[in-house]
VOVOBA-167772 format. One record per residue (C-alpha): x negated, y, z negated; residue in one letter. Coordinates in steps of 0.25 Angstrom, whole numbers, plus 5000, padded with zeros to 4 digits. Each point is the difference from the previous one (the first is absolute). Layout:
N
east	north	up	residu
X	Y	Z	A
...
***
This chain:
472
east	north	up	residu
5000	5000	5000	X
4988	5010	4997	X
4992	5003	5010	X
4991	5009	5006	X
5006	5014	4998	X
5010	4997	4988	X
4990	4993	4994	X
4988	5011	5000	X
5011	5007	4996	X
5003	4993	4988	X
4987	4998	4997	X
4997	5015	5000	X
5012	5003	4991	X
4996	4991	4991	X
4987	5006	4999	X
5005	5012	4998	X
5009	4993	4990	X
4988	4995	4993	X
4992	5013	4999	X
5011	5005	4994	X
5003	4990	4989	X
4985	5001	4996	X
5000	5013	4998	X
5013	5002	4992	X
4993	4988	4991	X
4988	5007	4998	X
5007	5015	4997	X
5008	4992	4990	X
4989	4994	4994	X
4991	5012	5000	X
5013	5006	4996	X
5000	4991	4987	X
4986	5002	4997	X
5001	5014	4999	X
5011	4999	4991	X
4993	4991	4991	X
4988	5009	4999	X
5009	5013	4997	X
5005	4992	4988	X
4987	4996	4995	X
4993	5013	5002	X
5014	5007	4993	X
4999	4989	4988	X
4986	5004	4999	X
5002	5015	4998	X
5011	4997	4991	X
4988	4992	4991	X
4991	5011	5002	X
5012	5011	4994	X
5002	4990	4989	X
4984	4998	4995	X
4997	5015	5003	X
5013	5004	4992	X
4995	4990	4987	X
4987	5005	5002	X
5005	5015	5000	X
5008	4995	4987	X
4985	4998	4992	X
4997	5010	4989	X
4994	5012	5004	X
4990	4998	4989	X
4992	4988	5006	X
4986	5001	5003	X
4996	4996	5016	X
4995	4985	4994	X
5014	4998	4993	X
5008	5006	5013	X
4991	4989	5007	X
5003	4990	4992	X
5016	5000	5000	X
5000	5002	5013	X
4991	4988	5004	X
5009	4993	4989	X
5014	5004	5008	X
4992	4996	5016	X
4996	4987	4993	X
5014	4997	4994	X
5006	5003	5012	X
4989	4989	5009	X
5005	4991	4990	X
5013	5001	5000	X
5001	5000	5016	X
4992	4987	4998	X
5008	4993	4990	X
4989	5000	4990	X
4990	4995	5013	X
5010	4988	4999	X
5008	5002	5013	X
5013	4993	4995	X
5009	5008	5007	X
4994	4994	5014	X
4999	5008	5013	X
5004	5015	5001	X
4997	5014	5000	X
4991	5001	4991	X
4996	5014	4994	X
4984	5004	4999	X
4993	5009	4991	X
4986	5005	4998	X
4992	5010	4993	X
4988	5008	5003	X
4994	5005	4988	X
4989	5011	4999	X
4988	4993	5002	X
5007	4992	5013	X
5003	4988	4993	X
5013	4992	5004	X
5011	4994	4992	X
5015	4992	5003	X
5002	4991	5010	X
4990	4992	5000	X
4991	4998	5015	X
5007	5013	5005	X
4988	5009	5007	X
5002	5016	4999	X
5009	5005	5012	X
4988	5010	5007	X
5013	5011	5004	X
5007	5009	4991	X
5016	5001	4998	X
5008	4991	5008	X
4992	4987	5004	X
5001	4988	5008	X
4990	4987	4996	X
4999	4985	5002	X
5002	4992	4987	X
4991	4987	5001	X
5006	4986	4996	X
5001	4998	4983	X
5000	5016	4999	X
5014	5000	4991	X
5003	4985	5001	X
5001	5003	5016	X
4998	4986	5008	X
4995	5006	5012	X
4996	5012	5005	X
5010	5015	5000	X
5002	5012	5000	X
5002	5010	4990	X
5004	5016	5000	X
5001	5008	4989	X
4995	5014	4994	X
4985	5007	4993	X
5004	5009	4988	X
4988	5010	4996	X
4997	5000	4986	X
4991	5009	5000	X
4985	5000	4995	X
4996	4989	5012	X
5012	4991	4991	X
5011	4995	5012	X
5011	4986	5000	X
5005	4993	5012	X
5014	4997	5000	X
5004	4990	5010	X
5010	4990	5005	X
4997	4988	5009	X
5012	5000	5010	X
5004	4989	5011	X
5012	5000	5007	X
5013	4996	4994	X
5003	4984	5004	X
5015	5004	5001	X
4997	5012	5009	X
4989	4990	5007	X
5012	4991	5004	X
5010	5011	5001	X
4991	5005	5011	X
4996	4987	5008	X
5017	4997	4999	X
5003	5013	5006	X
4990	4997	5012	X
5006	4986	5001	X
5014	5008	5002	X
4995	5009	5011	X
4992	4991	5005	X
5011	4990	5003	X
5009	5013	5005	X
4988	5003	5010	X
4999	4987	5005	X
5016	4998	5004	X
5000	5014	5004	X
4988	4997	5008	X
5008	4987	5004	X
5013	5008	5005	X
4991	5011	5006	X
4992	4988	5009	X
5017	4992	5002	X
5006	5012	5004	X
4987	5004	5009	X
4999	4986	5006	X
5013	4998	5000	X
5001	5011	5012	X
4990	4998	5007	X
5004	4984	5001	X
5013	5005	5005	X
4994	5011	5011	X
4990	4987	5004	X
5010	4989	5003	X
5008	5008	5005	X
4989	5003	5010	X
4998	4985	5001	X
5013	4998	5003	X
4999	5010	5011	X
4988	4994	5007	X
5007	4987	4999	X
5013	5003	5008	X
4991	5011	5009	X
4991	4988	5004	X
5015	4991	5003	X
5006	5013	5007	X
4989	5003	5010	X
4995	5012	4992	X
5011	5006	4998	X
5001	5005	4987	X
4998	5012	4992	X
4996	5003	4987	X
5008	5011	4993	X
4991	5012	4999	X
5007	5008	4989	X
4993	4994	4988	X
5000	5008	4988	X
4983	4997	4999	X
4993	5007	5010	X
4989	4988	4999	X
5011	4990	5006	X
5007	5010	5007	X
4986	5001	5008	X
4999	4986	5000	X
5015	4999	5007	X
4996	5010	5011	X
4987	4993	5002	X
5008	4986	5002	X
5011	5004	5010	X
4988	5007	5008	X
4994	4985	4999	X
5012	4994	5004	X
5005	5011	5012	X
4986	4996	5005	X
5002	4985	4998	X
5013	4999	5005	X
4995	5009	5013	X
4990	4988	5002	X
5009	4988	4998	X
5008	5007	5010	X
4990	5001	5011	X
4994	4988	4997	X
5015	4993	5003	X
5000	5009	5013	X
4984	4994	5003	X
5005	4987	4998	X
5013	5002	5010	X
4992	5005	5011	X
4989	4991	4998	X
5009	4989	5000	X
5005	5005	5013	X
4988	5006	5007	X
4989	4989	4997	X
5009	4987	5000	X
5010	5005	5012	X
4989	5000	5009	X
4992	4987	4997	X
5014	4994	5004	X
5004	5006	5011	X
4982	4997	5005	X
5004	4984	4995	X
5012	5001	5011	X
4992	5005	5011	X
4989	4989	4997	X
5012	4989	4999	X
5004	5005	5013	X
4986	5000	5006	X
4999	4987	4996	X
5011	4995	5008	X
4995	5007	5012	X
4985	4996	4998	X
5002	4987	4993	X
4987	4991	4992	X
4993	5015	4999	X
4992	4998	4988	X
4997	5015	4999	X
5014	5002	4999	X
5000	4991	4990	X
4988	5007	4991	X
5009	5012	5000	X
5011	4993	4995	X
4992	4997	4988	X
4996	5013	5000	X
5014	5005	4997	X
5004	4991	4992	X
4988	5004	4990	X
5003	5014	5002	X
5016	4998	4998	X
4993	4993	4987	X
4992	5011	4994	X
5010	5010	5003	X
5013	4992	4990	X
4989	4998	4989	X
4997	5016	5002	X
5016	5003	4999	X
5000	4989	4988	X
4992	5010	4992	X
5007	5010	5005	X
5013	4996	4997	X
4995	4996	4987	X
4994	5014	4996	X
5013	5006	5002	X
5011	4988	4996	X
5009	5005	4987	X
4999	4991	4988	X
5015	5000	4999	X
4998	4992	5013	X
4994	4990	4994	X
5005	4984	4996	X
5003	4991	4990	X
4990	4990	5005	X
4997	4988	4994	X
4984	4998	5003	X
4999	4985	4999	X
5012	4996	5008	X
4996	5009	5011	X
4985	4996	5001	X
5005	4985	5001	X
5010	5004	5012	X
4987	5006	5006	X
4992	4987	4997	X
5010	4991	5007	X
5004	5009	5012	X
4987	5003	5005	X
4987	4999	4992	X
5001	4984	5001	X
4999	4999	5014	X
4991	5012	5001	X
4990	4991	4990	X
5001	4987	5009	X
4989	5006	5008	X
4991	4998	4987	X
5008	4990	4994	X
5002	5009	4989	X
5011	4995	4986	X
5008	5014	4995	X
5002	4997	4984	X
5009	5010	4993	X
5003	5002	4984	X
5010	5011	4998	X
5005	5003	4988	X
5015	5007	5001	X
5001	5014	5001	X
5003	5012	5008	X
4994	5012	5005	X
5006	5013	5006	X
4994	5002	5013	X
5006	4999	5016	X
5002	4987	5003	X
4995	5002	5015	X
4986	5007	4994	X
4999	4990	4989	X
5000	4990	5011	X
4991	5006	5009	X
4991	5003	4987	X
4999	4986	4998	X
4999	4996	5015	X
4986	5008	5001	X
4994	4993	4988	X
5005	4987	5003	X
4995	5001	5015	X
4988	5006	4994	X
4995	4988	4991	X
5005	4989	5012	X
4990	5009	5010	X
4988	4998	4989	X
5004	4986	4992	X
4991	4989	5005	X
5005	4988	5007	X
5007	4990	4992	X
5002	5007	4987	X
5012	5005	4992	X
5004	5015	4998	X
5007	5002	4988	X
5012	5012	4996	X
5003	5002	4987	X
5010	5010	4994	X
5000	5003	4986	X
5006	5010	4989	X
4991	5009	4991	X
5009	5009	4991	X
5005	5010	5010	X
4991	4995	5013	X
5002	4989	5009	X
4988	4995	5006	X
5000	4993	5014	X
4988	4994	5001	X
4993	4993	5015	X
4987	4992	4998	X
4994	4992	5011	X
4987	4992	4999	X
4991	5007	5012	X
4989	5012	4999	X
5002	5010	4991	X
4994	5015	5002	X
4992	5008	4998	X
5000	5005	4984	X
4997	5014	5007	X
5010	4998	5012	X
5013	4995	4991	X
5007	5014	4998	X
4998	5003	5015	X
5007	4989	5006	X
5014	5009	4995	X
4995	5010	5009	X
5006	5003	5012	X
4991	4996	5014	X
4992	4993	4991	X
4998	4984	5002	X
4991	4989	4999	X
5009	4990	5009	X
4993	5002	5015	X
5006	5008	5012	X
5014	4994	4998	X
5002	5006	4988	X
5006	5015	4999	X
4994	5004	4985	X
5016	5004	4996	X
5007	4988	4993	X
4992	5003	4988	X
5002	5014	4999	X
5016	4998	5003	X
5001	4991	4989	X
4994	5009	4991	X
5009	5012	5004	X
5011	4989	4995	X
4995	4996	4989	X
4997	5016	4994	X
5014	5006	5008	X
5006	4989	4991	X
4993	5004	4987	X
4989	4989	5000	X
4985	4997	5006	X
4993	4989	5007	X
4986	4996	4998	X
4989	4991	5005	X
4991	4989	4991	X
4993	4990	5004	X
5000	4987	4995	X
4992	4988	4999	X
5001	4994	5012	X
5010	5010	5006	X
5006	5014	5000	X
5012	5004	4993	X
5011	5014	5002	X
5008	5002	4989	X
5014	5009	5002	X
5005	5009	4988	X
5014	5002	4999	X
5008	5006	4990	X
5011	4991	4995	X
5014	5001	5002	X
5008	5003	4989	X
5013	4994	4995	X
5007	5013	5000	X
4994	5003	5015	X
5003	4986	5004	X
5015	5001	4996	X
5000	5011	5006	X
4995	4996	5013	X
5009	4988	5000	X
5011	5010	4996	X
4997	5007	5012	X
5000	4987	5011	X
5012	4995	4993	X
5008	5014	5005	X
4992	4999	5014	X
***
């Protein structure tokens, strides 16, 4: 159902789809971890009011080393405390950090906590076991000025909210699933029009080719690119149908011009022949004629078969026709080489005229009796493949050449002497592609084998076609 254009259509909203959906997940997430380091670096200003409000709460009439002593006792209380007692009971969580600076630049509180090297707000990494942390985080928090070289750090290790974490990844699950049926309706709704616009184009080149070319495809298409297409088509078909035409006039007046006059040169001879009897030069023209009046039906065969209408065309039933072939003239034309005709046709039907199909087989039949040696079997075989019949001719005498097989379809081309015109070949593969199917060449071991491809008949075309002889 995809392809080509839908398809990299698809693909492309999709993408767009997927560059979407990771950027909303990493806004919501960066979204979430800035919210968590706003609370901590909040938490920890509200620490720092309270410690500096106790330590403004001391006498007035302390001396420095006393001031220093309660407030180192308050900054250690509170490590503590953050710590459970440096048990870590409580597990896991935002923990709060403390440290004091004294005047000589010793450091005191949570333990293995370095000295940020900014001033106010700062940012730092807090290594593994600092505060009962398992693995490395990251803290904000707040520097308060003593004074007299004396500062504390007030801090808050902050990771983001689980909930949040979850809320987050849910959210771009939801717009994720939301881009991809949108993305799913956009590609339907795309392919679904332009599936329509294509088969009904399809179906136009179907009943052109039946009609002689002429239809027309509507040119008032809403897109301007198929609209194009449309006017690009009837130009191809206006153009086609002007030369089915003239090749139907050609074959008219080839018909009559070349064939008429061989006739009326026979009648002349005949009569000569009366007059002058036992002449053998009249004779040699004769032949001569008759080669001539040859060439020229093969050259209308193709002809006629360039420019037949595949509404023309018959049910035909392959293997009962090559077997009325077999007996009513290929067994006495093999007697010359003593030659046996074996057939195995499996039943089926094709949609070809019966008069071409005929003349099809006539040419590759004739063909393997001219090249089978003496005394050997020339096998016909007619098989089913899926869709495709295969009519098959093998023979046991020399192949070809590997370089000269696909030359032997063209026309004037042949290996078979003087006697032989280079067009029964050539007809049967205008057959076999008029009718929708190929021939080709192989050879075989000990022989040469041409296959015919032809599309089967259908039930419904057959009951049709039956339909249709049933009212004739």
């Amino acid at each position: 159902m995809l392809r080509w254009l839908p398809l990299r259509t698809t693909l492309v909203i999709s993408a767009l789809a997927a560059i979407a959906l990771a950027g909303l997940t990493l806004g919501l997430l960066q979204m979430v971890s800035l919210n968590a380091r706003e609370v901590a670096l909040v938490r920890a200003q509200a620490d720092a009011a309270v410690l500096m409000s106790k330590v403004d709460s001391l006498a007035p009439g302390l001396s420095a080393e006393e001031r220093d002593a309660e407030v180192l006792t308050m900054v250690v209380a509170r490590a503590m405390e953050a710590t459970d007692g440096g048990r870590c009971d409580s597990g896991e969580r935002a923990r709060a950090l403390f440290l004091y600076r004294g005047p000589d630049g010793t450091l005191t509180g949570t333990p293995a906590l370095a000295w940020p090297d900014t001033r106010g707000t700062v940012r730092f990494r807090v290594p593994a076991g600092t505060a009962c942390q398992r693995a490395d985080a990251s803290a904000v928090g707040t520097i308060v000025d003593l004074g007299g070289g004396r500062a504390f750090l007030s801090a808050r290790i902050f990771s983001p909210d689980p909930r949040l974490v979850t809320r987050a990844y849910l959210l771009a699950a939801a717009v994720a699933i939301g881009f991809v049926v949108l993305a799913g309706l956009l590609a339907w709704a795309l392919m679904r029009g332009w599936r329509m616009r294509l088969d009904a184009f399809n179906a136009l080149l179907d009943r052109a080719d039946r009609s002689g070319f002429a239809e027309r495809a509507p040119a008032d298409d809403a897109q301007p690119e198929f609209r194009l297409l449309a006017r690009h088509l009837n130009a191809l078909l206006a153009r086609s149908e002007d030369m089915i035409g003239g090749l139907r006039r050609l074959h008219r007046h080839v018909a009559h011009d070349l064939r008429g006059p061989v006739m009326v040169a026979r009648k002349h001879l005949e009569a000569l022949a009366q007059t002058v009897p036992d002449e053998p030069l009249i004779a040699e023209a004769d032949a001569k004629l008759v080669t001539m009046d040859k060439r020229c039906r093969m050259l209308l065969g193709i002809i006629d078969a360039e420019v037949s209408r595949r509404h023309e065309a018959d049910s035909v039933d392959p293997g009962g026709r090559i077997r009325q072939l077999i007996d009513d003239m290929f067994v006495y034309l093999g007697d010359e080489k003593d030659l046996e005709f074996e057939l195995d046709a499996a039943a089926t039907r094709v949609q070809v005229a019966s008069d071409m199909f005929d003349r099809m087989v006539e040419n590759i039949l004739g063909n393997a009796v001219k090249f089978a040696t003496p005394e050997s079997t020339i096998r016909c075989t007619v098989s089913q493949a899926g869709d495709t019949v295969i009519v098959a001719v093998e023979n046991d005498g020399p192949g070809v050449e590997p370089s000269r097989i696909e030359r032997i379809f063209e026309p004037g081309y042949s290996s078979g002497g003087v006697d032989s015109h280079g067009l029964g070949l050539a007809f049967v593969r205008t057959v076999a592609l008029r009718a929708g199917g190929n021939v080709q060449a192989f050879n075989r071991a000990g022989g040469f084998r041409i296959e015919i491809t032809l599309p089967a008949q259908n039930n419904a075309n057959r009951n049709d076609s039956e339909r249709g002889y049933d009212e004739a």
